[in-house]
GULOTI-890699 format. One line per field, with one value per residue: residue number from 0; residue in three letters; x, y, z of N, C-alpha, C in turn. Coordinates in steps of 0.02 Angstrom, whole numbers, always signed. Each point is the difference from the previous one (the first is absolute). Layout:
BEGIN
n c(NUM:...)
res c(ALA:...)
n.u c(X:...)
n.v c(Y:...)
n.w c(Z:...)
ca.u c(X:...)
ca.v c(Y:...)
ca.w c(Z:...)
c.u c(X:...)
c.v c(Y:...)
c.w c(Z:...)
% end
This chain:
BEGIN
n c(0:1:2:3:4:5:6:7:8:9:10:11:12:13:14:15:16:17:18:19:20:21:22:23:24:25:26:27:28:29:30:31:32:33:34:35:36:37:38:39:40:41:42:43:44:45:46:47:48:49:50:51:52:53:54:55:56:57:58:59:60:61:62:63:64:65:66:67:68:69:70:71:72:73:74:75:76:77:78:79:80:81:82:83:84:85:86:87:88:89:90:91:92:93:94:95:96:97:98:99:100:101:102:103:104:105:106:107:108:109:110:111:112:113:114:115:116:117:118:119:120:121:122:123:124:125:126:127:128:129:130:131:132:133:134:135:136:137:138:139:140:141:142:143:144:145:146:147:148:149:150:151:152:153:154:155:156:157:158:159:160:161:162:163:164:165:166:167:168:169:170:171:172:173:174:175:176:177:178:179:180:181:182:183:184:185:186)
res c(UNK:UNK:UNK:UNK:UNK:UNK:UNK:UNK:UNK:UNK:UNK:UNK:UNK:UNK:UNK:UNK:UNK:UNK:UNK:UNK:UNK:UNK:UNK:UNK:UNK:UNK:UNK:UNK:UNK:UNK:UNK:UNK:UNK:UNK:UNK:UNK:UNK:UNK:UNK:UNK:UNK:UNK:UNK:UNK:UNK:UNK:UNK:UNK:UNK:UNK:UNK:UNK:UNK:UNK:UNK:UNK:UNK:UNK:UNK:UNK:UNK:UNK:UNK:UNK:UNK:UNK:UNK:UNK:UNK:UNK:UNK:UNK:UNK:UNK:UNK:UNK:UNK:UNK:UNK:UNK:UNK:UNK:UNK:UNK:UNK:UNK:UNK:UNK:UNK:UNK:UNK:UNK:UNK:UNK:UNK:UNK:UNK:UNK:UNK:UNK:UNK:UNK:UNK:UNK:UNK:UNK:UNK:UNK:UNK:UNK:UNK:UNK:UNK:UNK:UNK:UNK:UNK:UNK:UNK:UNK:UNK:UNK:UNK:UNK:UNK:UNK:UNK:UNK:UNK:UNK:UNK:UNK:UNK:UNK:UNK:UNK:UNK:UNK:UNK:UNK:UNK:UNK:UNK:UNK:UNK:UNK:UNK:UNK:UNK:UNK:UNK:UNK:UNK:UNK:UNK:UNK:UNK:UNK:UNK:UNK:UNK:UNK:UNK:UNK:UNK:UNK:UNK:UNK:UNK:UNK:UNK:UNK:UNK:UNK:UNK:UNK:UNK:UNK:UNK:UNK:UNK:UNK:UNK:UNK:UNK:UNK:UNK)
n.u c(+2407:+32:+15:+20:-4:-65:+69:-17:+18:+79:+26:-14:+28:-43:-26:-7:+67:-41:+41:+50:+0:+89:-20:-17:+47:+0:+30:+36:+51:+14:-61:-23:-43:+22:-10:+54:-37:+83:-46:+37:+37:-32:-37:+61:+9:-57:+8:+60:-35:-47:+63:+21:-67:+10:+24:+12:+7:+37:-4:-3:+21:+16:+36:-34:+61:-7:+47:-3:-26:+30:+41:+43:-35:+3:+60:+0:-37:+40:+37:-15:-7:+69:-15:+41:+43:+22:+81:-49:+76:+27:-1:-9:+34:-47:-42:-2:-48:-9:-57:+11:-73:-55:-20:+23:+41:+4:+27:+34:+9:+65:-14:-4:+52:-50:+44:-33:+72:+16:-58:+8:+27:-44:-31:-21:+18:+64:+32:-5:+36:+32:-10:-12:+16:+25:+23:+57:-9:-61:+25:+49:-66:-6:-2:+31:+22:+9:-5:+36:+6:+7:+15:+19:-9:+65:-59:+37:-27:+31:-4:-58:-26:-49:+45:-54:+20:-59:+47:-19:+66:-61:-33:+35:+41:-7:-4:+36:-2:-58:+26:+50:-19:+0:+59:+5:-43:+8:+82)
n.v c(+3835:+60:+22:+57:+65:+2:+34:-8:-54:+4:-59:-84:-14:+9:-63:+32:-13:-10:-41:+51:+18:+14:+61:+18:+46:-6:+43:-13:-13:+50:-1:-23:-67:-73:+24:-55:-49:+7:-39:-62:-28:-43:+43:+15:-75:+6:+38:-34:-42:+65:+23:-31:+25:+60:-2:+33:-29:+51:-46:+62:-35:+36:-22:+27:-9:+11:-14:-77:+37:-75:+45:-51:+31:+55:-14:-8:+54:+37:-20:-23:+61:+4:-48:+50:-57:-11:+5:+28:+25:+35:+48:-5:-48:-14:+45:-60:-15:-58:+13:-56:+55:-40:+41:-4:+48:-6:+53:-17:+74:+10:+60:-58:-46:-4:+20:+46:+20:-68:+42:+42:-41:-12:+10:+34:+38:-23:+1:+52:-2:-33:+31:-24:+54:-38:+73:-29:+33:-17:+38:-41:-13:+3:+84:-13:-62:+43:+42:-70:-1:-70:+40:-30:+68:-38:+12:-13:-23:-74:-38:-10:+53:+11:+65:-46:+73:+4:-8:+31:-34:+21:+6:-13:+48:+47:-33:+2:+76:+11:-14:+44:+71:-30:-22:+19:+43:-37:-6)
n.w c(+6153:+19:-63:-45:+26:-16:+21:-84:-19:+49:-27:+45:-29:-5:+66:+68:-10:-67:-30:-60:-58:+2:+45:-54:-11:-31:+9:-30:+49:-49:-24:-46:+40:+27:+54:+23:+54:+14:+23:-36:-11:+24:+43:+9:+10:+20:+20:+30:+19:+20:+6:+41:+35:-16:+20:-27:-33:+55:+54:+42:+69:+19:+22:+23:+27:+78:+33:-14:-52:-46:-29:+28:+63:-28:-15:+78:+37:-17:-6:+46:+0:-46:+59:+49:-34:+62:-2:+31:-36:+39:-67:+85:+3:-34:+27:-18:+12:-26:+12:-20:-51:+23:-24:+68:-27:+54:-11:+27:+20:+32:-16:+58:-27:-36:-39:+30:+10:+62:-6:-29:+32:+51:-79:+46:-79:-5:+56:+1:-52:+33:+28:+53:-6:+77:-13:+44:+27:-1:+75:-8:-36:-72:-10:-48:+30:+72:-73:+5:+70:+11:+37:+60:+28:+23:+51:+53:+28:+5:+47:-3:+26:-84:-32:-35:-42:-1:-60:-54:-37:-23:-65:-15:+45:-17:-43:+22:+7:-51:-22:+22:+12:-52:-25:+17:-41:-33:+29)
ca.u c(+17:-51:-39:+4:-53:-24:-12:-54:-89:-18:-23:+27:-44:-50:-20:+42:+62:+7:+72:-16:+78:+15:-46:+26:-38:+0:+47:+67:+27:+29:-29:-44:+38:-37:+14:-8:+22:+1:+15:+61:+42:-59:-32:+35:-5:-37:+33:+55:-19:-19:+42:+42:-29:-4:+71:+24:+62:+0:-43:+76:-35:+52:-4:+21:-30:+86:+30:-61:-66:-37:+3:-1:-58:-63:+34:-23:-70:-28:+44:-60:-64:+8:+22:+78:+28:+71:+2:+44:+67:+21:+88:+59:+82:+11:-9:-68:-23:-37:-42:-80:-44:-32:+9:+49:+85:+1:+87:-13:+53:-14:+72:+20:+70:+35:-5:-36:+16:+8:-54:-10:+49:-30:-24:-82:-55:-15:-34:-75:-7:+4:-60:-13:+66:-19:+61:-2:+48:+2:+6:+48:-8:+22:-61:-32:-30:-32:-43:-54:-8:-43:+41:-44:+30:-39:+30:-2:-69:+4:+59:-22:-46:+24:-63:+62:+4:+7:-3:+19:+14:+13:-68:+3:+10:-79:-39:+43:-13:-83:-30:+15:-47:-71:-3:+20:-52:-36:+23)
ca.v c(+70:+50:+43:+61:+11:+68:+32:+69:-35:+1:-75:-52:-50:-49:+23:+24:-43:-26:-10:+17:+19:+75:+30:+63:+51:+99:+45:+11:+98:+35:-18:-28:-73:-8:-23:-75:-1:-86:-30:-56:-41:-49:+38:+11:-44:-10:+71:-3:-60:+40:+17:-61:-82:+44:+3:-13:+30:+67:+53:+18:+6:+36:-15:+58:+0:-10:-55:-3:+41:-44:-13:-48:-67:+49:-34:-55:-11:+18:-71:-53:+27:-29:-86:-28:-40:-5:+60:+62:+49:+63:-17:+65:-13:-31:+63:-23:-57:-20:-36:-29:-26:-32:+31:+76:-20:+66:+33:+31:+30:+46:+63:+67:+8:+47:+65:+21:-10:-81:-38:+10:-68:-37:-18:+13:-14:-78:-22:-8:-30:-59:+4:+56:+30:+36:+27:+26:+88:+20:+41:+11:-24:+60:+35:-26:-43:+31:+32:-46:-42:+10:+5:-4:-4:-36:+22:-36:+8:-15:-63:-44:+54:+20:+16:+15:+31:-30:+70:-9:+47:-17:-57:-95:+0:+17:-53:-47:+35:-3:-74:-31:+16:-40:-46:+29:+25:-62:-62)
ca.w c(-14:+42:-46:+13:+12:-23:+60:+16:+10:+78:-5:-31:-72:+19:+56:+32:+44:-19:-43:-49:-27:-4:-66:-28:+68:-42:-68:-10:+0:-66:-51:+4:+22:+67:+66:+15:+74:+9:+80:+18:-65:-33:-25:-46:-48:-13:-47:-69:-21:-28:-54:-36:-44:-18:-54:-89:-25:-22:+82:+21:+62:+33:+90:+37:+71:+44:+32:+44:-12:+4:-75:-30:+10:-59:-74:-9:-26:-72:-31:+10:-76:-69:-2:+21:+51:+26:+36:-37:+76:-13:-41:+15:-23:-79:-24:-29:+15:-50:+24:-63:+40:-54:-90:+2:+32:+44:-2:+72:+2:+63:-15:+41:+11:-69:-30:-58:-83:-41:-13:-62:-42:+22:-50:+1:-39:-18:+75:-33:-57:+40:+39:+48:+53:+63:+23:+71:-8:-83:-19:-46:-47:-32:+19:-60:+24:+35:-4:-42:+56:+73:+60:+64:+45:+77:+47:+64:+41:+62:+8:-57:-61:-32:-65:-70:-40:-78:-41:-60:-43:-75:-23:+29:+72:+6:-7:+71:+83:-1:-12:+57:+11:-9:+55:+62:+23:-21:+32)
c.u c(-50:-43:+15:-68:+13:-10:-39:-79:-10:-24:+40:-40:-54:-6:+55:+37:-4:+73:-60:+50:-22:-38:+22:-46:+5:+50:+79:+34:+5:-30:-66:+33:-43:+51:-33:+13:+6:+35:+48:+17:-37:-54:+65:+16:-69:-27:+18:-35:-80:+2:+35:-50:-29:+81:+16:+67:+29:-24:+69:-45:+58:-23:+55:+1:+77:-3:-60:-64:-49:-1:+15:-45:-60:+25:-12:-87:-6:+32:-49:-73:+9:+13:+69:-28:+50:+9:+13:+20:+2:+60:+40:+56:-19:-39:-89:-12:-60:-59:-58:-58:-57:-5:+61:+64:+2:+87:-4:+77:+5:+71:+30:+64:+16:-1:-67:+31:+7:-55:-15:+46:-38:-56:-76:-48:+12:-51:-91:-39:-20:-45:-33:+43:-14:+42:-8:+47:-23:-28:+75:+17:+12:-70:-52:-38:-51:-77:-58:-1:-87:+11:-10:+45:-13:+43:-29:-48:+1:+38:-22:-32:+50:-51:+28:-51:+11:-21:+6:+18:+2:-71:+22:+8:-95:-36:+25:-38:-55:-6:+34:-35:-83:+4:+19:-84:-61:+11:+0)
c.v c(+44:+19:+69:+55:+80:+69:+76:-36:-33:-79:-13:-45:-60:-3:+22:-20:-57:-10:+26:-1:+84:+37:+83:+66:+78:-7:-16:+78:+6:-29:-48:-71:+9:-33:-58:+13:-75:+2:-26:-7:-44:+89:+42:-44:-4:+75:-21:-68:+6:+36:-46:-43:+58:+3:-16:+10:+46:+64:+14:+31:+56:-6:+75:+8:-21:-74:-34:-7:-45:-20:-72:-56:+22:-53:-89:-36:+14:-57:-44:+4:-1:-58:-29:-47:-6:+76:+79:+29:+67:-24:+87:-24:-24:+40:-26:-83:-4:-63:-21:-18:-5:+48:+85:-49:+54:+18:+27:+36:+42:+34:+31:-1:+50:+100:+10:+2:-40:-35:-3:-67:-44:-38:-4:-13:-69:-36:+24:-44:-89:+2:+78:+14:+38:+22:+22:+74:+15:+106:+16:-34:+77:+2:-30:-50:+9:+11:-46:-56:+23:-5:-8:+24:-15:+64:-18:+27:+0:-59:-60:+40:+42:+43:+15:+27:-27:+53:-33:+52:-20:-49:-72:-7:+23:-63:-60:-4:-18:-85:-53:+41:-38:-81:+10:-1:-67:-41:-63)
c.w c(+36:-31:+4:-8:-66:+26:-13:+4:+75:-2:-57:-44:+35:+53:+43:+20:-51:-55:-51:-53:+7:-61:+1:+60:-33:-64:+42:+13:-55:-41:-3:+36:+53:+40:+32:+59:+36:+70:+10:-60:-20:-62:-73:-56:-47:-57:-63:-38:-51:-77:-53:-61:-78:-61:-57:-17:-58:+43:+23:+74:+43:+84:+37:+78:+41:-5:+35:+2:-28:-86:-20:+23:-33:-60:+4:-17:-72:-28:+24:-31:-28:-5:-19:+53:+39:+75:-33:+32:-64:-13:+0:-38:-54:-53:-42:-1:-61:+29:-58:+58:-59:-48:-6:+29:+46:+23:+79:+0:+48:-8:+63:+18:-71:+17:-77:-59:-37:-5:-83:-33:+5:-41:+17:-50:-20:+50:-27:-42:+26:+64:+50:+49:+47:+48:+85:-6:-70:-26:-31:-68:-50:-16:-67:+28:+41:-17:-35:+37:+54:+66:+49:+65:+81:+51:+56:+49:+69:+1:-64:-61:-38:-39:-66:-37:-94:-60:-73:-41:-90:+4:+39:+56:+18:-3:+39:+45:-10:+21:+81:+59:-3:+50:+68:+39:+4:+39:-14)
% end
């Protein structure tokens, strides 16, 4: 892995050109969060793998971002941090995928063939209740939900680069963000 860089601290984690993991680089647009900077998909897995080993159940993760942008190889590191075994695909056509990883059941869901209105059928708080839920388009989740998620949005950089935008909304998403923020910084 390249390692991603700290681009208001102008360096990369440890010696120069040296592999690091991706590390946090300021504040998040709109609010308090921080901004992640990832080189390749190895550096985006490793993000989500970050996170993943972090999960409880009852975490609600919202993935924001186009076509592309890297959300489900973000879902696969984080599924490998919560110690999924196997492959993990994006369940465009089946709408959620159920992945066991050593002490979280991780719900992998991606709304983007849905209408916002048919999301509300979709049984979320049960899905909570059973583990940690990690929505792709999950800006069309209902705003209730929304506001008690931790959100990450990816936007495209360059041909392999990315920057994702990480936010919380509500005490537990807060305490998400801190504590994946902490590892992040520790490596």
């Amino acid at each position: 892995m390249s390692g991603a860089h700290a681009s208001d601290a102008g360096a990369t984690r440890g010696a120069p050109g040296s592999p690091g993991p991706p590390s946090p680089t300021g504040a998040a647009q709109g609010g308090p969060g921080v901004r992640l900077a990832s080189r390749s998909p190895a550096d985006t897995e490793a993000l989500g793998a970050a996170l993943g080993r972090l999960l409880a159940p009852g975490d609600l993760v919202m993935l924001i971002g186009p076509l592309g942008a890297g959300k489900t190889c973000f879902v696969t590191g984080l599924a490998r941090g919560a110690g999924v075994r196997g492959r993990v695909r994006s369940p465009s056509f089946t709408l959620m995928h159920e992945y066991q990883g050593r002490q979280v059941l991780v719900l992998h869901v991606d709304l983007y063939r849905l209408d916002p209105m048919d999301v509300d059928a979709l049984g979320f708080d049960e899905a909570l209740e059973r583990g940690a839920v990690v929505v792709e388009w999950g800006e069309k989740l209902p705003a209730a939900l929304r506001d008690e998620a931790l959100s990450v949005r990816f936007e495209v950089s360059g041909a392999d680069t990315r920057t994702l935008l990480a936010a919380a909304a509500g005490e537990r998403a807060a305490r998400s963000l801190a504590l994946w923020r902490e590892a992040l910084a520790t490596g």
